[in-house]
C-alpha positions as CSV (number, residue, x, y, z in Angstrom):
1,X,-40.9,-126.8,-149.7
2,X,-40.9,-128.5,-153.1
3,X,-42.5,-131.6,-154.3
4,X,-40.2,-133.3,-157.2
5,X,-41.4,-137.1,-158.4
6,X,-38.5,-138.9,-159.6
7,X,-39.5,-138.1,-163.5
8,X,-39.1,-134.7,-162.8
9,X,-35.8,-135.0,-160.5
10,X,-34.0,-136.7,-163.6
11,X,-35.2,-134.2,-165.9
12,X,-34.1,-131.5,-163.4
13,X,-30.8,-133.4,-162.9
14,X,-29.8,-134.0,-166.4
15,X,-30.5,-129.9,-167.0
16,X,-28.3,-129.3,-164.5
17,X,-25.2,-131.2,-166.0
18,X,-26.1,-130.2,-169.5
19,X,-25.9,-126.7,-168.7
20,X,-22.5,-127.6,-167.0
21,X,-20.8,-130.3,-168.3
22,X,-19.6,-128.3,-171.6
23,X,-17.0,-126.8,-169.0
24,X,-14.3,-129.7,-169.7
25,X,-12.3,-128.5,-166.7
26,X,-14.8,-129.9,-164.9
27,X,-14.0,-133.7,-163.2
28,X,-17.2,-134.4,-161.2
29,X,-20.6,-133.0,-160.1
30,X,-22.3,-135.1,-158.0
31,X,-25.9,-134.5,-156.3
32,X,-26.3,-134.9,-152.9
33,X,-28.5,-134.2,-150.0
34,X,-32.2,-134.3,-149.4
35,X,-32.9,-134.2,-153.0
36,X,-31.2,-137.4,-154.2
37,X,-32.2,-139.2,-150.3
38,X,-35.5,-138.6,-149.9
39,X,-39.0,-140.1,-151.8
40,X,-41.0,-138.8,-154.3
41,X,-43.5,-137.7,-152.0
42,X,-41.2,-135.9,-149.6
43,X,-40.4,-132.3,-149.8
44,X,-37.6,-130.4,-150.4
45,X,-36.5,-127.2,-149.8
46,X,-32.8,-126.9,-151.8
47,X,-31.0,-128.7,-154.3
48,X,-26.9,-129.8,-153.3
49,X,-24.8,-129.5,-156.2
50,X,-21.0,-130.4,-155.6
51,X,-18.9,-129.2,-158.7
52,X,-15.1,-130.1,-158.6
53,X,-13.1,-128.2,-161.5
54,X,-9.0,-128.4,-162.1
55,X,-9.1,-124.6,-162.5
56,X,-10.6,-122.1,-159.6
57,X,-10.6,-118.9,-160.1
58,X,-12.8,-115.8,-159.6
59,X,-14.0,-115.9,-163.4
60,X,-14.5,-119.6,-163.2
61,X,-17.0,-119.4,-159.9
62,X,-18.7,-117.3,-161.1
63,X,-19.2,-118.8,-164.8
64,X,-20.4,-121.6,-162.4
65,X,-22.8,-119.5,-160.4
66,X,-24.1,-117.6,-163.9
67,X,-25.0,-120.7,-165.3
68,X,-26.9,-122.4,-162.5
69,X,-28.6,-119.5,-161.7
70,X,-29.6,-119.3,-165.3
71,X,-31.6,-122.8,-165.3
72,X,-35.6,-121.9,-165.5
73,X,-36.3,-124.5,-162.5
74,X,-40.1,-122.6,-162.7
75,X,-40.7,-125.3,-165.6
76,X,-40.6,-128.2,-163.6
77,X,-43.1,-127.0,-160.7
78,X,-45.7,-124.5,-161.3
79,X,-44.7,-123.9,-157.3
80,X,-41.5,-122.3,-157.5
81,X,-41.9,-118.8,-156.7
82,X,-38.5,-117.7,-155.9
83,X,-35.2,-119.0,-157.1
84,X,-31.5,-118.5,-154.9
85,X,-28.3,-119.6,-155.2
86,X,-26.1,-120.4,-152.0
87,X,-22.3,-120.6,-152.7
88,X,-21.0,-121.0,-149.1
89,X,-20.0,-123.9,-147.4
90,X,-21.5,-124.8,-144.4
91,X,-25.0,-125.8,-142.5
92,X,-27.2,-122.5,-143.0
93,X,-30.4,-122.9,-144.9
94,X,-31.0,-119.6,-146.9
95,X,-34.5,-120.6,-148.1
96,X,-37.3,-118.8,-145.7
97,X,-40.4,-118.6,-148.6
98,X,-42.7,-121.8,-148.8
99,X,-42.2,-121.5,-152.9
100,X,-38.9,-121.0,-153.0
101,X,-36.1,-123.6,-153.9
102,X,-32.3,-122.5,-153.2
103,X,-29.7,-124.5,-155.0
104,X,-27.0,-124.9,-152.4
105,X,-23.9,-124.8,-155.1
106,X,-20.3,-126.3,-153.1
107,X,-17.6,-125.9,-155.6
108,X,-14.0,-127.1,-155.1
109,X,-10.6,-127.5,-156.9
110,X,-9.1,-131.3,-156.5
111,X,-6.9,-129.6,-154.1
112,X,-9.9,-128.3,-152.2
113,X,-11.8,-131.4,-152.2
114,X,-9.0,-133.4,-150.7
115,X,-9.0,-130.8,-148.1
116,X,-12.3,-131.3,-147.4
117,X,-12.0,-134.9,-146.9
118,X,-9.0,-134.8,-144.7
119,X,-10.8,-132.2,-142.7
120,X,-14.9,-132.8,-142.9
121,X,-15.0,-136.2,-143.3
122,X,-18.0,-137.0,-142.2
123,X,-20.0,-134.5,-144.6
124,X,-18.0,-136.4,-147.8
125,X,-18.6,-139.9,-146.4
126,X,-22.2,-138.7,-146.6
127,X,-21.7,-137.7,-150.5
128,X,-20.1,-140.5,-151.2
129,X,-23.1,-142.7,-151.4
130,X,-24.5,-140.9,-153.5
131,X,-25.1,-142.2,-157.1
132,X,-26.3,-139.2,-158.8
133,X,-23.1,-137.8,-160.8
134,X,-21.0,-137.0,-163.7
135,X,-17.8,-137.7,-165.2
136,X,-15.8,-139.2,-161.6
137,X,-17.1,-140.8,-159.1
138,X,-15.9,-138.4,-155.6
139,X,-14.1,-141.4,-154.1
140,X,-12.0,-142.4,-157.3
141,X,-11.2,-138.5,-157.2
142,X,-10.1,-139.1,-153.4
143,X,-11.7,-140.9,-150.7
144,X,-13.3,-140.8,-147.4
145,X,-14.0,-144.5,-147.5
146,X,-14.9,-144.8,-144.1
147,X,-15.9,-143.4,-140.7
148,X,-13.3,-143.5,-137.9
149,X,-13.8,-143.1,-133.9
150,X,-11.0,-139.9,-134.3
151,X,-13.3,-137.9,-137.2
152,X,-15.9,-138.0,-133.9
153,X,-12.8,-135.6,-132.0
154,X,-11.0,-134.0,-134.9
155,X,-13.3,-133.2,-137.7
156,X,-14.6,-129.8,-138.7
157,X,-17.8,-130.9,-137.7
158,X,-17.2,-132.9,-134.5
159,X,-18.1,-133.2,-130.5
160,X,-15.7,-130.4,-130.3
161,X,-16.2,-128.0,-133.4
162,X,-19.9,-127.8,-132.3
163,X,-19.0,-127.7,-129.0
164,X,-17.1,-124.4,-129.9
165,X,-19.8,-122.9,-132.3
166,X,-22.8,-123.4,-129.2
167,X,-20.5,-121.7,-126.7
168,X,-20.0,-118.6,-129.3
169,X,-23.9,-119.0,-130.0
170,X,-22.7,-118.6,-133.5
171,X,-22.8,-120.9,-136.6
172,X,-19.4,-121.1,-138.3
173,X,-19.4,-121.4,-142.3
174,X,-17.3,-120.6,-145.0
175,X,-17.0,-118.5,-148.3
176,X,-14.3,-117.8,-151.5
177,X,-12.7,-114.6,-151.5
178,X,-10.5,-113.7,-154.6
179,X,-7.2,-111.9,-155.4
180,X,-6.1,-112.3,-158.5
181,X,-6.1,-115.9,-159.5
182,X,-6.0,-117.3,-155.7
183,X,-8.4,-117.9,-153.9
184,X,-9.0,-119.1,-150.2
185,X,-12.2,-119.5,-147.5
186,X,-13.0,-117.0,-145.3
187,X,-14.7,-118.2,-141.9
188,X,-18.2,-116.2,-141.0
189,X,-20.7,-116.7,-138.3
190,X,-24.4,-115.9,-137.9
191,X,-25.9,-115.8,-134.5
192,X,-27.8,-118.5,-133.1
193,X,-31.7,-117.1,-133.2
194,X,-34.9,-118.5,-135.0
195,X,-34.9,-120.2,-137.3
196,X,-31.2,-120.9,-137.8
197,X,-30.8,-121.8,-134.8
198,X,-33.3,-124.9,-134.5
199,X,-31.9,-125.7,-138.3
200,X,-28.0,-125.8,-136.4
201,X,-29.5,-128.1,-133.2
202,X,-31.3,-130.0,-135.8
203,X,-28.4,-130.6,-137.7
204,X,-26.3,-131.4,-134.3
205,X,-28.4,-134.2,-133.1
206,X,-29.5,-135.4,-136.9
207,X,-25.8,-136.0,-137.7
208,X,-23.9,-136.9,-134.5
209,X,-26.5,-139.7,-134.0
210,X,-26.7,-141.2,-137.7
211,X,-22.7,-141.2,-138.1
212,X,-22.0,-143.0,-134.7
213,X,-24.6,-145.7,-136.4
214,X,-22.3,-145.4,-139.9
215,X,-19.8,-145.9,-138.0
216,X,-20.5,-148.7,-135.3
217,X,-22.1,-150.8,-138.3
218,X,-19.2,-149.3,-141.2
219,X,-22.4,-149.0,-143.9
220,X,-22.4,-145.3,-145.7
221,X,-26.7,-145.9,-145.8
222,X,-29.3,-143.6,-145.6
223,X,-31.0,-143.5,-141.7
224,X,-34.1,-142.0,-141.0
225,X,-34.2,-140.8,-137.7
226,X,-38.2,-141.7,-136.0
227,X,-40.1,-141.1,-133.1
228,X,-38.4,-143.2,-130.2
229,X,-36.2,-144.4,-132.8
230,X,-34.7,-148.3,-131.4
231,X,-31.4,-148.0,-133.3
232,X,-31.0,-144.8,-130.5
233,X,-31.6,-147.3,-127.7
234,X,-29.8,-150.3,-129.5
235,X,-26.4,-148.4,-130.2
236,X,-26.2,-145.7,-127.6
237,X,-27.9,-147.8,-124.2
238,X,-30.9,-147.3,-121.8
239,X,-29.6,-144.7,-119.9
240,X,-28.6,-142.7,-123.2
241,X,-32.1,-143.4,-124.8
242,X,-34.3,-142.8,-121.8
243,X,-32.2,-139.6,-120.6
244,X,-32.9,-137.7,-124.4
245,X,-35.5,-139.4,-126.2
246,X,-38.2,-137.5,-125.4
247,X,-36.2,-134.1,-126.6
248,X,-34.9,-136.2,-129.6
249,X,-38.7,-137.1,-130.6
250,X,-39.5,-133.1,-129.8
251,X,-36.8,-132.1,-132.5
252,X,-38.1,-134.3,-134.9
253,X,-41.7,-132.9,-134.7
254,X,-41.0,-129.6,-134.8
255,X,-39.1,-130.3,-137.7
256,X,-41.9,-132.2,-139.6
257,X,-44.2,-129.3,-138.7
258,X,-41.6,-126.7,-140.0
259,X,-42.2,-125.5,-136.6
260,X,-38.7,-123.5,-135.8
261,X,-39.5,-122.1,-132.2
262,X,-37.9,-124.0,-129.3
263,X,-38.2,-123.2,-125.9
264,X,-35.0,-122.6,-123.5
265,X,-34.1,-126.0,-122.3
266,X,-33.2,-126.7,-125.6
267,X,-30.0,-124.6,-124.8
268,X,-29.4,-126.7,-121.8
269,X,-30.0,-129.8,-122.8
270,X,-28.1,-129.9,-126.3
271,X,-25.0,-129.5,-124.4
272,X,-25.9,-132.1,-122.2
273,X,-26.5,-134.4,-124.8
274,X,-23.5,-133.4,-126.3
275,X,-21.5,-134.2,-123.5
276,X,-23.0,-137.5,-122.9
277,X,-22.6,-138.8,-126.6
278,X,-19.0,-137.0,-126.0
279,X,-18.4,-139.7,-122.6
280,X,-19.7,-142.6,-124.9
281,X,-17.5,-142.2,-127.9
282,X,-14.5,-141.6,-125.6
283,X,-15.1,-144.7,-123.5
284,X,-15.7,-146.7,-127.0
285,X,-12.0,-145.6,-127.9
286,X,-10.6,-146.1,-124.8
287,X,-12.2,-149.4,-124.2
288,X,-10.9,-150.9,-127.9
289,X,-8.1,-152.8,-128.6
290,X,-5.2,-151.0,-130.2
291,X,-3.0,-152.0,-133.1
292,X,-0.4,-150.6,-134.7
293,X,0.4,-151.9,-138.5
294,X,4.2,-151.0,-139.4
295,X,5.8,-151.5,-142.7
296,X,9.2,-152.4,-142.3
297,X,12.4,-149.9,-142.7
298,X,14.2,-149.4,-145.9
299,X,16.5,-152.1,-147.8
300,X,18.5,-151.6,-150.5
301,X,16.1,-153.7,-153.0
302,X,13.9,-151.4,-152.2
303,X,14.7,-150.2,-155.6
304,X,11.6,-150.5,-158.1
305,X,12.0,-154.0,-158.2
306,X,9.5,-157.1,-157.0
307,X,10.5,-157.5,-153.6
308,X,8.9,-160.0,-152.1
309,X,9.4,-163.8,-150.3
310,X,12.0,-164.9,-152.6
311,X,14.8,-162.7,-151.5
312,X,15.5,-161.9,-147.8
313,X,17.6,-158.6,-147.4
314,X,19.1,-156.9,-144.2
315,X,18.1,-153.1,-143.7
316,X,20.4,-150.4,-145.2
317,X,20.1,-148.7,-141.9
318,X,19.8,-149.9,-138.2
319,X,21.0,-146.5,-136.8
320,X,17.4,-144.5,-136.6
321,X,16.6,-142.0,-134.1
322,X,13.3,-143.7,-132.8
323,X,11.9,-143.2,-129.4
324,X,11.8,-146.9,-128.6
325,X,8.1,-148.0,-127.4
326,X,7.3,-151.0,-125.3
327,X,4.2,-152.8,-126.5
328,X,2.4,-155.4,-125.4
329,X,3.5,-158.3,-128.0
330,X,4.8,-158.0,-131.1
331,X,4.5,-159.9,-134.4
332,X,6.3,-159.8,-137.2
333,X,7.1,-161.6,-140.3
334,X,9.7,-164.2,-140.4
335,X,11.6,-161.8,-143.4
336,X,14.8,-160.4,-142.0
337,X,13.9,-156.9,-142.7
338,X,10.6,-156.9,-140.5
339,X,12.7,-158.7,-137.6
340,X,15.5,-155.8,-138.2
341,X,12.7,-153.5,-137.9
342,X,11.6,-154.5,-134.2
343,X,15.0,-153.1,-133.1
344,X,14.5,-149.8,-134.4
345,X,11.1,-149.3,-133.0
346,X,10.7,-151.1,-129.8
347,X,12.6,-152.1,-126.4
348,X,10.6,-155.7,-126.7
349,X,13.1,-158.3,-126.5
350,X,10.2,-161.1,-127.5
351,X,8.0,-161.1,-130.3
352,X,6.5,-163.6,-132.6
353,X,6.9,-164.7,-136.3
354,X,3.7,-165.1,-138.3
355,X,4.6,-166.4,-141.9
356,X,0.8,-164.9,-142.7
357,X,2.5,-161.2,-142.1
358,X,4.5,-162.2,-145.0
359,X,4.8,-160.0,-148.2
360,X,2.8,-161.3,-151.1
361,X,4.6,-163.8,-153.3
362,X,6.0,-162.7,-156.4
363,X,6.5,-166.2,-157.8
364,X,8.7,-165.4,-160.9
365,X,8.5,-162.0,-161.2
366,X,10.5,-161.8,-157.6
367,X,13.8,-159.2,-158.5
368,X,12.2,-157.8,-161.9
369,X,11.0,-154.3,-162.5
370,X,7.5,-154.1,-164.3
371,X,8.5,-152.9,-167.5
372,X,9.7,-156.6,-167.5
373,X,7.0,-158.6,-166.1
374,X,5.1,-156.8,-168.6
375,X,7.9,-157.9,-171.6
376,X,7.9,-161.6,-170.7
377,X,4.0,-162.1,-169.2
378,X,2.0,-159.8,-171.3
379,X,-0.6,-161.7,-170.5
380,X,-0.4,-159.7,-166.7
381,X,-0.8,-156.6,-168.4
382,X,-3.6,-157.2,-170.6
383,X,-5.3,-158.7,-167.6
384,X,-4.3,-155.9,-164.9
385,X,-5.7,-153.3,-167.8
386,X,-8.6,-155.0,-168.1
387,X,-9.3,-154.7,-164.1
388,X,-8.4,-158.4,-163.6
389,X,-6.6,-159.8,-160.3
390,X,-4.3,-162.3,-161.7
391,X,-1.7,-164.6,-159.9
392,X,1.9,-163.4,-160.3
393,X,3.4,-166.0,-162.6
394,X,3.9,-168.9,-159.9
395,X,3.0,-165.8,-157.1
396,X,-0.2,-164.7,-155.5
397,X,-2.7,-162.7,-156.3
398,X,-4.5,-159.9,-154.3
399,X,-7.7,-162.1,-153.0
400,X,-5.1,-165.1,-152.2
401,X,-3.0,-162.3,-150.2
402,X,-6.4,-161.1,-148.9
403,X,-6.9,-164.2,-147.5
404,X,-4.2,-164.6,-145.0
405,X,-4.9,-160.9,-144.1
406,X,-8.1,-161.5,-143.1
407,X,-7.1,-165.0,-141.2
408,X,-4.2,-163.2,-139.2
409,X,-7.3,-160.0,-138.4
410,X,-9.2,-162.9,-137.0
411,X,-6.3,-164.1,-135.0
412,X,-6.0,-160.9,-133.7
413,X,-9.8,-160.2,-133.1
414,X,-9.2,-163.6,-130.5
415,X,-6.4,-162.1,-129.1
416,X,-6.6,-160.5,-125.0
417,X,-3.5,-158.7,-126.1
418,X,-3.9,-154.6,-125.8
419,X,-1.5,-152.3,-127.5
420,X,0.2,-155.2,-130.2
421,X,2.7,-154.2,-133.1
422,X,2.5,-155.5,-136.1
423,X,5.4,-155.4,-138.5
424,X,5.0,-156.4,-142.3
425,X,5.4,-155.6,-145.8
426,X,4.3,-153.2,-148.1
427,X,1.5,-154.9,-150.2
428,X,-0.3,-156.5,-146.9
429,X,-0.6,-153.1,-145.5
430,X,-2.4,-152.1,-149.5
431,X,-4.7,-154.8,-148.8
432,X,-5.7,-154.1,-145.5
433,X,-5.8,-150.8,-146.5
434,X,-7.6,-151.3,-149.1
435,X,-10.3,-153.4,-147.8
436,X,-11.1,-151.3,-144.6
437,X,-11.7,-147.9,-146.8
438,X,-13.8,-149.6,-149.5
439,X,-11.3,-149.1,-152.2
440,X,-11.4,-150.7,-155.8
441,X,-9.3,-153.5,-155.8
442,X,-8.0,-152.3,-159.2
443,X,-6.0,-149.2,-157.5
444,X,-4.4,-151.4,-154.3
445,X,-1.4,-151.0,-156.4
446,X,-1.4,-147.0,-156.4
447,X,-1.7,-147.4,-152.6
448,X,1.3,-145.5,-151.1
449,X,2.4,-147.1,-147.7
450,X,5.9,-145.4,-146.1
451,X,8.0,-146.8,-144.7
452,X,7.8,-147.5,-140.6
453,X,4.5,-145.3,-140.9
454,X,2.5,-146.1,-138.1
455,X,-0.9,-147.1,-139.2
456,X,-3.6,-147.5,-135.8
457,X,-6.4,-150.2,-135.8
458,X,-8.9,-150.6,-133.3
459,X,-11.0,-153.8,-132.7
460,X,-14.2,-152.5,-131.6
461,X,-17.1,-155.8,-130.6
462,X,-14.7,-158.1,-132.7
463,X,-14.4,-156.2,-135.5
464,X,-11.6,-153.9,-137.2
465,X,-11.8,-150.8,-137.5
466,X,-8.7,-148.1,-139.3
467,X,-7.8,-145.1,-136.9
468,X,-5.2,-143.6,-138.8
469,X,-4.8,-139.4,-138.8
470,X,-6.3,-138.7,-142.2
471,X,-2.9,-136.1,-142.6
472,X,-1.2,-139.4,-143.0
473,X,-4.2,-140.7,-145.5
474,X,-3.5,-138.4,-147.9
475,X,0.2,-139.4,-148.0
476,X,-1.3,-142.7,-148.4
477,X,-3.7,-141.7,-151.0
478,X,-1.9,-139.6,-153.0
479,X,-1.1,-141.8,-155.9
480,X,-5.1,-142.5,-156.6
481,X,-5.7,-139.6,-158.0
């Protein structure tokens, strides 16, 4: 393990990207991991290097891997010894030498990446705080933006995905294989012994604990985990706390010591723990309140135009095929096409008007397509290009809209109602999309949001929190790129 003070890490990072940013296919590198998270006086053992490219291919990956490996790290620590390159995806650590420094090189295609995001969110949430990049930011590429109580269940590396991996004793992870100009990951394992082995239970307890934290609070910051760490007892209970601390505190120790030999409880008691974060996660989902966001069903001014307050049209269609759903209560806005839309989606014969649920106001521009808002208030443009949030002319703008959606979340929050519908319009839903994964407010617009797409909330301690399948996220998302 490697000493680096920050002079030397920028010097080290800038060689990095000037050996690779002459590859203009390139659209990010980003440096993540223990490198960019931990102090000056901490070790390290391997340097994370995400590269996404727009062109993949067995020449290109390797170019990649050529010209990392070509880098004469030896100059910035009289320590390095040995020098590797990892190019597969997944939790192994390939460094075993005390001088040696292995730079763990991830590359993607956009294509990839999005994959990855969809699938292992909680590994990109972790990149994503990073500040340490080139070119694109990963998020304005596409985004995690947040953690969410499903990722715990369906994620490459959740409750269950490790659950699969101990009961195989193997460690799953991933590598390119070539044909021609394809490519595609094939899945390896490694047995669980030595050293690997307390690196994959380290990992296990390391992340499962620090992302329920990321996720109860919704902060993407760096936790250290500590001896008889308080956030464990503060976010997971007594029981919880008194039950694993002393195994937790164990893991941590050996770690520090770079001590990798663990005795044969550990195999018994990592599932246990498993199993018990598993039971608390599951009762947190099934003790929230549910909530399920609907934008209203088709119209025929649905056409390009500004469709907003100011005109008030029927849907083109009553006639769907819906499995009707009985929910709790429903709310909807007072516009005919939301009220049109309870019939199509639910046997409730109540519900309730909300005129916060309404679309945002278009003021003037209501019934024009942008080409002319832009003709007759170029003033809209200038400031929209300039990353402004400006009023439409006599309208709303997007923190006025934000506003009532955060209001009618409140009203909700107060709400004993389980299991509530909520129909409304297309630019709410980009707002509270938006706002719950940390986009820039200057791409709400590219926000894609279909119609009568079901989009789950959960209020979790009085606060909101998006459940939504991240397949339907990158319907969603797809316009940000």
């Amino acid at each position: 393990m490697i000493n680096f003070n920050n002079i030397i890490k920028k010097k080290l990072i800038n060689q990095f990207i000037a050996q690779l940013k002459k590859n203009n296919e390139i659209e990010n590198l980003t440096f993540v991991g223990s490198f960019v998270d931990k102090n000056s006086d901490e070790k390290v053992n391997d340097i994370d290097l995400i590269v996404i490219t727009n062109r993949l291919n067995q020449k290109t990956f390797h170019k990649y891997v050529k010209e990392v490996s070509s880098i004469n790290l030896k100059k910035f620590s009289s320590k390095i010894n040995k020098i590797k390159v990892n190019s597969t995806f997944g939790p192994l650590k390939f460094n075993y030498l005390e001088n040696e420094i292995v730079i763990h090189l991830m590359i993607y295609d956009l294509k990839g990446h999005i994959d990855h995001c969809i699938k292992s969110p909680f590994t990109v949430y972790d990149w994503e705080r990073s500040k340490i990049y080139f070119k694109n930011k990963l998020n304005d590429l596409f985004p995690v933006g947040t953690l969410q109580i499903r990722d715990f269940f369906e994620s490459r590396r959740g409750i269950k995905n490790y659950l699969i991996d101990l009961k195989k004793k193997k460690i799953s992870y991933k590598e390119y294989t070539f044909q021609k100009n394809k490519h595609k990951f094939t899945t390896k394992n490694i047995s669980l012994v030595d050293r690997d082995k307390f690196e994959f239970y380290y990992h296990i307890i390391k992340n499962l604990l620090l992302n329920y934290i990321k996720f109860i609070t919704r902060k993407n910051k760096l936790y250290q985990l500590k001896k008889n760490d308080k956030k464990i007892f503060k976010y997971f209970g007594k029981y919880f706390y008194k039950k694993h601390i002393i195994n937790i505190n164990n893991l941590l120790r050996l770690k520090k010591n770079s001590n990798f030999n663990l005795n044969k409880n550990f195999d018994i008691w990592i599932k246990s723990f498993i199993n018990d974060y598993s039971r608390i996660t599951k009762r947190l989902s099934k003790n929230a309140k549910k909530i399920i966001f609907i934008r209203h069903a088709k119209t025929n001014l649905n056409d390009g135009t500004f469709l907003g307050q100011g005109r008030d049209p029927s849907l083109i269609n009553i006639n769907y095929k819906y499995k009707k759903i009985k929910f709790n209560k429903i709310y909807s806005s007072p516009m005919k096409r939301s009220i049109e839309t309870i019939k199509i989606l639910s046997r409730n014969k109540k519900y309730f008007c909300d005129g916060r649920l309404n679309e945002i106001d278009y003021g003037k521009a209501e019934g024009m397509d942008l080409k002319r808002l832009f003709k007759n208030y170029p003033y809209i443009k200038k400031g929209w290009d300039n990353k402004k949030d400006l009023k439409f002319p006599g309208g709303e703008s997007y923190k006025e809209l934000n506003l009532r959606v955060n209001n009618f979340k409140k009203f909700l929050i107060k709400q004993k109602a389980d299991n509530c519908c909520i129909i409304t319009h297309n630019v709410f839903l980009r707002v509270l999309i938006g706002t719950s994964f940390n986009i820039a407010k200057e791409k709400w617009h590219r926000i894609f949001i279909p119609h009568l797409m079901k989009l789950e909330f959960y209020v979790i301690n009085k606060k909101f929190y998006p459940n939504i399948d991240r397949n339907d996220l990158k319907i969603i998302f797809s316009n940000l790129i």
